[in-house]
PLY file of the C-alpha trace (Angstrom):
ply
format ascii 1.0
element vertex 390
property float x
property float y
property float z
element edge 389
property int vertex1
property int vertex2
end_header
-13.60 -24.99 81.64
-16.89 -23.32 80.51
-19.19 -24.41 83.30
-20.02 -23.02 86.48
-19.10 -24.04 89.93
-19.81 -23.23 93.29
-17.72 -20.13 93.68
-20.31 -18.60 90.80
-22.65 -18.81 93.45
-24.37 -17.94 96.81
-25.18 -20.90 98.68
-25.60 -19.41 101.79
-28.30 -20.65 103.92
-29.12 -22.64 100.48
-29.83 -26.59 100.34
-27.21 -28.03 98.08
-27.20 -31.36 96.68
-24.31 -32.26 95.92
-23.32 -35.55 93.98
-20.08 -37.49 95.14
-18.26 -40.41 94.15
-18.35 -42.47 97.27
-18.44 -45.69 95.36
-15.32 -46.57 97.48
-14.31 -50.41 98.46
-15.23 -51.69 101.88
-13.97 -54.77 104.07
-17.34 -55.12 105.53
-17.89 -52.15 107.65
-14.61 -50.47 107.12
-13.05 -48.09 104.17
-10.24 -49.61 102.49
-9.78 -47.30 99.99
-10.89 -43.04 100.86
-9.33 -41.95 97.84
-12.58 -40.86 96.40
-14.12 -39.64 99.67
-10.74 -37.44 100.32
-10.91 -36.09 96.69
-14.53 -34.50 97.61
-13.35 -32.76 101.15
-12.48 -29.50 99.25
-15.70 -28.97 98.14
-17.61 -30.06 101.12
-15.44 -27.63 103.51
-16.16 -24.84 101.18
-19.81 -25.16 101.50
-20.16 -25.62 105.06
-17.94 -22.60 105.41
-20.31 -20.51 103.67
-23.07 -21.73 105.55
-24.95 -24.40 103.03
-27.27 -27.27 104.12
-24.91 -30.32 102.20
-26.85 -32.80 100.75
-24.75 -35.71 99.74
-26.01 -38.04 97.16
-23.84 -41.25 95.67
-23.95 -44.85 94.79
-21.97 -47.78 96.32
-21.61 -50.88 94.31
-24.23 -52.65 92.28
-27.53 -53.09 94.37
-29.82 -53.10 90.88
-32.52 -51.13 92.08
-33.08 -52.94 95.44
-32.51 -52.31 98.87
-29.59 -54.35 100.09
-27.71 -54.23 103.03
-24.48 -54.55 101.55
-24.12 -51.66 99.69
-25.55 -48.99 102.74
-23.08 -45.95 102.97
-23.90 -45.98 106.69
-19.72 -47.36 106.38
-19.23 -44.79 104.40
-21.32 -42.03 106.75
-19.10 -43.08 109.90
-16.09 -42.92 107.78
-16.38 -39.09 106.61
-17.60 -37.79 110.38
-14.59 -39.09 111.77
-12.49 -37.49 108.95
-14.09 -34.19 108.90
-15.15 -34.32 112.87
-18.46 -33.00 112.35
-21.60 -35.11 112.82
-22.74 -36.56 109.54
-26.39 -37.78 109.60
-27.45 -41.12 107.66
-30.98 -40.70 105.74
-33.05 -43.61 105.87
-33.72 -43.05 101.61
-32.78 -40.80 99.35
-36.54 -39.58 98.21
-39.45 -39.34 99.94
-40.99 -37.49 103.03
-38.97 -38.41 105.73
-36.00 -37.14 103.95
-37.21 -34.07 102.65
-38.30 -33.70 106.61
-34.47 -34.24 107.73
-33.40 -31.61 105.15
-35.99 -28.91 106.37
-34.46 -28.97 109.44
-30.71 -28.99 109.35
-28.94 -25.55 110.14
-26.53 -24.03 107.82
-23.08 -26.33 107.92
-24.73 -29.26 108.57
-24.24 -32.83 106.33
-26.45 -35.26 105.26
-25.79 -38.53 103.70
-28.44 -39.73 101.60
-28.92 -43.37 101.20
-27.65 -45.12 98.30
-29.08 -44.12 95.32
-28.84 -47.40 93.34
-31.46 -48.79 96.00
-33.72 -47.40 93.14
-33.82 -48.75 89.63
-34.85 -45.75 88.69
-31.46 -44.22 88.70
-29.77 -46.00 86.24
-32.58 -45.23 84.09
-32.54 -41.68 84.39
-36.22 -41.37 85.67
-38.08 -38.31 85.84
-39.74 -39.02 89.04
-36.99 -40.06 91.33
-34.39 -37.20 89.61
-37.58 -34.64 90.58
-37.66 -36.62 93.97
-34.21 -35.78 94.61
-34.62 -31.89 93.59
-37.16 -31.41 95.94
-34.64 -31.70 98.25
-32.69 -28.65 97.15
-32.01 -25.07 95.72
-29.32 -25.77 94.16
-27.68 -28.71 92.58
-23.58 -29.79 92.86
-22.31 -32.24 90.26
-18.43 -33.28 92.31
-18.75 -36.93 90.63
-16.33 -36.86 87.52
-15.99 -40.77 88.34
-20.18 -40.98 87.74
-19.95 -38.11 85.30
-20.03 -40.43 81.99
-23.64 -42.03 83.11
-26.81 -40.57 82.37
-28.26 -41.32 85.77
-30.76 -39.22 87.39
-28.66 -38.04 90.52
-25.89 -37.24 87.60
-27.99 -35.50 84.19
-31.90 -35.57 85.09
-31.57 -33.90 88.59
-29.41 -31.23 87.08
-32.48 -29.71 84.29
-34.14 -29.18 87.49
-32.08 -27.31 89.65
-29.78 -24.75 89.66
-26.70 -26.86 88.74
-22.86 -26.10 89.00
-19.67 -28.34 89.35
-17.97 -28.88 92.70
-14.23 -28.30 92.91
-13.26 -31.71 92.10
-15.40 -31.66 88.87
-13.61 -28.69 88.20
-9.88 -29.62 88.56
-10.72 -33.26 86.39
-12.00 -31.11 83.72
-9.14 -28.20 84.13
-6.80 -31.04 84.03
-7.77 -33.27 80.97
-9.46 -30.61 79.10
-5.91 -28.43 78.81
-3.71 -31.84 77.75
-6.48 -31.82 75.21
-6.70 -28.57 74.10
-3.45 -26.75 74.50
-0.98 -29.69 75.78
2.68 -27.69 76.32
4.69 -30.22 74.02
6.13 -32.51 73.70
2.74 -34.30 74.43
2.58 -38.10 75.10
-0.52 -40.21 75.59
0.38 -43.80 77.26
-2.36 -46.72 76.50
-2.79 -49.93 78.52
-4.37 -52.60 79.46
-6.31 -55.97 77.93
-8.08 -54.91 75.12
-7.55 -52.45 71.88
-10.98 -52.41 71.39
-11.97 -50.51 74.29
-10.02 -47.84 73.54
-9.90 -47.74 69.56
-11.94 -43.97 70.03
-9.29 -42.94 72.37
-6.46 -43.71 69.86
-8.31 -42.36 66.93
-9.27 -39.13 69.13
-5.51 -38.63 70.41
-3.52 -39.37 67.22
-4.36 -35.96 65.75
-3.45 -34.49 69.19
-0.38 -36.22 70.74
3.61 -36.43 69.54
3.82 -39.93 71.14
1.37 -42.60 71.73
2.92 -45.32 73.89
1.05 -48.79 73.52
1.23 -51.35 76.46
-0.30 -53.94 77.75
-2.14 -57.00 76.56
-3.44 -54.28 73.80
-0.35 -54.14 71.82
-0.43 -58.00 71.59
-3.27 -57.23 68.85
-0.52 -54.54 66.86
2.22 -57.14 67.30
0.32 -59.95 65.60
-1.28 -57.58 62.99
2.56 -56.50 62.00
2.79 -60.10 61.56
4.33 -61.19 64.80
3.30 -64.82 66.38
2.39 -64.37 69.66
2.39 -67.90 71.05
-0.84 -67.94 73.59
-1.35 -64.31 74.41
-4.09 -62.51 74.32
-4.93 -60.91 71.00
-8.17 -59.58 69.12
-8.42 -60.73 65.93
-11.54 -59.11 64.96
-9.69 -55.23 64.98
-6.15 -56.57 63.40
-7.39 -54.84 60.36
-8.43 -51.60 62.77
-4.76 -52.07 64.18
-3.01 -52.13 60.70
-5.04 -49.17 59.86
-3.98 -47.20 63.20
-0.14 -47.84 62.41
-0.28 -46.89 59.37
-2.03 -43.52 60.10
-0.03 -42.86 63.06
3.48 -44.11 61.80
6.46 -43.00 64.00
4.08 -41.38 66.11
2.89 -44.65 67.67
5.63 -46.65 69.58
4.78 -50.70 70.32
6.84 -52.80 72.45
10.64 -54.37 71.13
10.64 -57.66 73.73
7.88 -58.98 76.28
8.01 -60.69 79.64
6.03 -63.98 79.22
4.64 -66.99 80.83
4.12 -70.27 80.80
0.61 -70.06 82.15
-1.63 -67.27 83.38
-0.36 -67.49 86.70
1.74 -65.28 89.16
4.07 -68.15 90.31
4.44 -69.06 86.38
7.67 -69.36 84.76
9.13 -66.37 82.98
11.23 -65.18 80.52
12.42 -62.20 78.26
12.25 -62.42 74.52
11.62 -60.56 71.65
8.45 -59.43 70.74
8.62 -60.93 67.63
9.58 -64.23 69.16
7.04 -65.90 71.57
6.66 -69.56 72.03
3.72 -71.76 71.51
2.14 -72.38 74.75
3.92 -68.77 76.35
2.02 -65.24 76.33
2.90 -61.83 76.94
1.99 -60.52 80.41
4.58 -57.66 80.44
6.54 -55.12 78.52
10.34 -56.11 78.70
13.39 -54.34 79.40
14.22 -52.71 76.01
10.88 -51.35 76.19
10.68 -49.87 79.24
14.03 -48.30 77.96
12.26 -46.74 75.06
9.36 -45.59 76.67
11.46 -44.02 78.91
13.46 -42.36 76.03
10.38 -41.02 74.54
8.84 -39.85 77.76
11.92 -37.91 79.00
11.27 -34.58 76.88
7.82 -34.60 77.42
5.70 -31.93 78.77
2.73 -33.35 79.31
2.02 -37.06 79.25
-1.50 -38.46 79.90
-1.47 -42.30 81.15
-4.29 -44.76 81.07
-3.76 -48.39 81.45
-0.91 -50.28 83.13
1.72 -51.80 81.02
1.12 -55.88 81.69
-0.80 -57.86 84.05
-0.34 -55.57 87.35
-1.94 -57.78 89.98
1.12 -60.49 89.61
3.92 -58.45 91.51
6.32 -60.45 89.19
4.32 -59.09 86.14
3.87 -55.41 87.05
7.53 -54.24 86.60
6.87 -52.29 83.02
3.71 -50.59 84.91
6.02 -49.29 88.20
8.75 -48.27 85.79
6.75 -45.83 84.05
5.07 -44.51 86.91
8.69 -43.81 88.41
9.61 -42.04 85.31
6.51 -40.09 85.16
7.62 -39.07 88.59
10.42 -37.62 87.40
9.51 -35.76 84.88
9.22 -31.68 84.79
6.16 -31.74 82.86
2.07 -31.86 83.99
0.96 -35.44 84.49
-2.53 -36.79 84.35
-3.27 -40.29 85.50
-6.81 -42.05 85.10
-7.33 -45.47 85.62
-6.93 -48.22 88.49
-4.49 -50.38 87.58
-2.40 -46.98 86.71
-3.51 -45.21 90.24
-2.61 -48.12 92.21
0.65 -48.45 90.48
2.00 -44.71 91.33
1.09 -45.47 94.51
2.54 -48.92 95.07
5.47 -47.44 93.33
5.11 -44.20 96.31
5.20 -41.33 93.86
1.83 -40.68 93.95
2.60 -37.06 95.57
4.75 -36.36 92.36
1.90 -36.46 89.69
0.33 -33.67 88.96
-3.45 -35.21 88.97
-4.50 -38.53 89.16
-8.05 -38.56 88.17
-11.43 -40.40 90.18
-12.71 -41.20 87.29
-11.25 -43.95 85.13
-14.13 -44.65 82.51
-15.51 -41.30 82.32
-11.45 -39.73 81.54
-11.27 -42.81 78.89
-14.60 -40.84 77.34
-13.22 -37.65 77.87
-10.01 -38.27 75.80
-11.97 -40.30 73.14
-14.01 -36.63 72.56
-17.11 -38.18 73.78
-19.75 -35.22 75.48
-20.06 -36.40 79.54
-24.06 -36.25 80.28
-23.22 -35.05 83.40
-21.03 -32.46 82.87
-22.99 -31.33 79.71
-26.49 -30.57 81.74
-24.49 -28.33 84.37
-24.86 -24.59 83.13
-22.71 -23.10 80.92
-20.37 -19.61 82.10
0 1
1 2
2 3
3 4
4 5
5 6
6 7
7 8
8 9
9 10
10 11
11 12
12 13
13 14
14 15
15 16
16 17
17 18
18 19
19 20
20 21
21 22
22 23
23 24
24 25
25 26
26 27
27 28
28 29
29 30
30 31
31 32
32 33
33 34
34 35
35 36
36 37
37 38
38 39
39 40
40 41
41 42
42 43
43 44
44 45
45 46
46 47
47 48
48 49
49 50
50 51
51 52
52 53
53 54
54 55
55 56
56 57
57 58
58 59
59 60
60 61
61 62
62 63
63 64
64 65
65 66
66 67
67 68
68 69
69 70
70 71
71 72
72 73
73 74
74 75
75 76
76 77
77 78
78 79
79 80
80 81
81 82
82 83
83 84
84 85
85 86
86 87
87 88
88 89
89 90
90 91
91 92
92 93
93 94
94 95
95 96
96 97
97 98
98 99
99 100
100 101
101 102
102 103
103 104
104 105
105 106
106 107
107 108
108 109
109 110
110 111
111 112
112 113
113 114
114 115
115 116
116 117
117 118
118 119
119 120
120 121
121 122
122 123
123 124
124 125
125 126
126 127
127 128
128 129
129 130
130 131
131 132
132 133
133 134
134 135
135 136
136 137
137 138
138 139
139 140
140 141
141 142
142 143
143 144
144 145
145 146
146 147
147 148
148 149
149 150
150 151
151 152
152 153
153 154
154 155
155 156
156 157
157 158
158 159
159 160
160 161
161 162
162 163
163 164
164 165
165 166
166 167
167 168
168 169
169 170
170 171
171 172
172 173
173 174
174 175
175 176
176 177
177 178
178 179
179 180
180 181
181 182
182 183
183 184
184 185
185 186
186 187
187 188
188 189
189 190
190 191
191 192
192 193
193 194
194 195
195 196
196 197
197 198
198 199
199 200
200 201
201 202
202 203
203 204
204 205
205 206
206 207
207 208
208 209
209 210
210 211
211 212
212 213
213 214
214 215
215 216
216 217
217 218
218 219
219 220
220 221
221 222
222 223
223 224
224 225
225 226
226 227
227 228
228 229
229 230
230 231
231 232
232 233
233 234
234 235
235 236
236 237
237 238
238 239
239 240
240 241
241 242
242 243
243 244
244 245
245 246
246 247
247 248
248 249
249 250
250 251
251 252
252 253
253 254
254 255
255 256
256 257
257 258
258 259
259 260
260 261
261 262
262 263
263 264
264 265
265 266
266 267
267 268
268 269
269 270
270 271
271 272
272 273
273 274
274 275
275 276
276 277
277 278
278 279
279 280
280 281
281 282
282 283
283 284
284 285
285 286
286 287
287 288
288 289
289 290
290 291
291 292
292 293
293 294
294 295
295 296
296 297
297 298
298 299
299 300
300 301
301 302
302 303
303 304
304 305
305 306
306 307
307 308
308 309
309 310
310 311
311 312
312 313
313 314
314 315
315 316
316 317
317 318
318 319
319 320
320 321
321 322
322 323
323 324
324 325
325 326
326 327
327 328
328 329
329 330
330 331
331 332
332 333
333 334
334 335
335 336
336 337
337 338
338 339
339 340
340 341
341 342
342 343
343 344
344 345
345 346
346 347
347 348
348 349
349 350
350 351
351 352
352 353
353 354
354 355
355 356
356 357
357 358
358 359
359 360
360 361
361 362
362 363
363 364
364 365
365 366
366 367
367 368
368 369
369 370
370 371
371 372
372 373
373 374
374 375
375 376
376 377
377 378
378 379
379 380
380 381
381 382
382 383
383 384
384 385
385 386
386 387
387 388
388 389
């Protein structure tokens, strides 16, 4: 990685705003998921330990640019004092004079939570005033948000030309991570591909062919290469708009891209539906494909035991029907296994390593599951592109 982070610089004594992913899902006032709040403790404990004023700054949900009650991080405040036992203070904004007041007088190692950023519509816009409003809180600006990084917000890309700005430890590790599979993979190198819809991840497939020995295709996305080798697929879910796209793609990538032999499909988009195995060239009228079947998972499995690295976005069917989500724990069980560098990034894909509890065995599972999709499709992240360069 090429950008700075926090060990480049001094921050003691220093106010540092730093930008986290806190966009975590509540159950009314409680946490149900810290992942994202966890993933930013490194960072946090490293400035407090050097004796910084921490300024946190995130979004929660999708307020539009008004104050709503819903989407405080006061939950979210409560939540990280009891995890790091040290008080955590609540702003009442995240601009303005009273703020800027709470700042000037917190003593090295302190935390403050700003208030949602989102409450602003400003934010999503990327506007001048309320990304300067935010840097007049600070010396020195932290970017920790790879899940955020993809968004040219101004608490992500127009606060950073103002300030000082360097990654946090997280940011660091997502880019260490994704950058080397890209770059200088050890190979073999497999990518795996999921979920509903080709289109949304045509870039990524164009980006990865002339990178990757294997590309694995799952999910309701390889309904669309099925059909366009000429395959009926009975109800399932296929976009016939890119079949030409998909031809194309095969043809380019030939051995190199592997599509699933048989499917697990249903009479009805339903998790108490019927079910059967077939092939995948043989689907019903009135059934559709909601998972990869067994002779698939067998030769996914076959092509991911050499690898070295494997990269993995996307689960293999429809993973929020237990009945439907056996291609998606497979591979994560096999990824498990592997002796090779693992990189996860998505959901559906997170949640199935750790429903399948093998979690601990990947090497990184990233925070961010749009902004990684970017990053492998070559796209440049705003917010990692305005931090300052080694």
């Amino acid at each position: 990685m090429n950008k700075m982070t926090i060990r480049d610089i001094d921050v003691a004594g220093k106010k540092v705003l730093v930008r986290v992913d806190f966009n975590v899902p509540l159950d009314g006032d409680r946490v149900v998921d810290d992942t994202r709040i966890r993933a930013a403790l490194p960072t946090l404990a490293y400035l407090r330990e050097r004796g910084a004023r921490v300024v946190l700054a995130s979004h929660l949900g999708r307020p539009k640019g008004t104050v709503d009650k819903r989407y405080s991080l006061a939950p979210v405040a409560a939540y990280l004092r009891d995890t790091i036992g040290v008080p955590v203070t609540l702003a009442p904004d995240s601009i303005g004079p009273e703020v800027e007041s709470l700042v000037r007088a917190m003593e090295p190692g302190e935390v403050l939570l700003l208030e949602n950023t989102r409450f602003y519509g400003g934010e999503e816009k990327n506007d001048s005033q309320y990304a300067a409003g935010l840097a007049r809180l600070a010396d020195v600006y932290v970017n920790d948000a790879f899940g955020a990084a993809h968004r040219a917000h101004s608490s992500t890309e127009g606060v950073a030309r103002l300030l000082p700005a360097v990654a946090g430890l997280l940011m660091e590790k997502e880019l260490d991570f994704l950058g080397r599979a890209l770059a200088e993979p050890t190979r073999p190198f497999v990518a795996i591909l999921g979920g509903a819809k080709v289109s949304d991840k045509i870039g990524v497939i164009n980006n990865l062919l002339d990178k990757v020995d294997r590309l694995l295709i799952g999910g309701g996305m390889a309904n669309t290469f099925l059909k366009a080798k000429g395959h009926f697929l009975g109800d399932s879910l296929v976009e016939d708009e890119v079949l030409e796209m998909a031809r194309s793609l095969m043809e380019r990538a030939g051995d190199a891209l592997v599509i699933p032999s048989d499917a697990v499909i249903a009479d009805a988009f339903d998790a108490k539906a019927d079910s059967q195995v077939v092939r995948a060239d043989s689907v019903p009228e009135g059934w559709r494909v909601l998972d990869i079947g067994p002779r698939s998972i067998e030769r996914f499995t076959a092509e991911l035991r050499p690898a070295k690295t494997v990269v993995w976005n996307g689960p293999m069917g429809v993973f929020e029907f237990p009945r439907f989500a056996e291609g998606t724990v497979a591979i994560a069980r096999v990824l498990a296994d592997l002796d090779a560098t693992t990189i996860i990034g998505g959901g559906d894909s997170v949640a199935a390593v750790e429903q399948a509890g093998v979690a601990d065995r990947i090497s990184h599972i990233s925070t961010g599951g749009g902004a990684s999709l970017e990053f492998l499709e070559g796209k440049t992240l705003p917010g990692v592109a305005a931090l300052q360069d080694r």
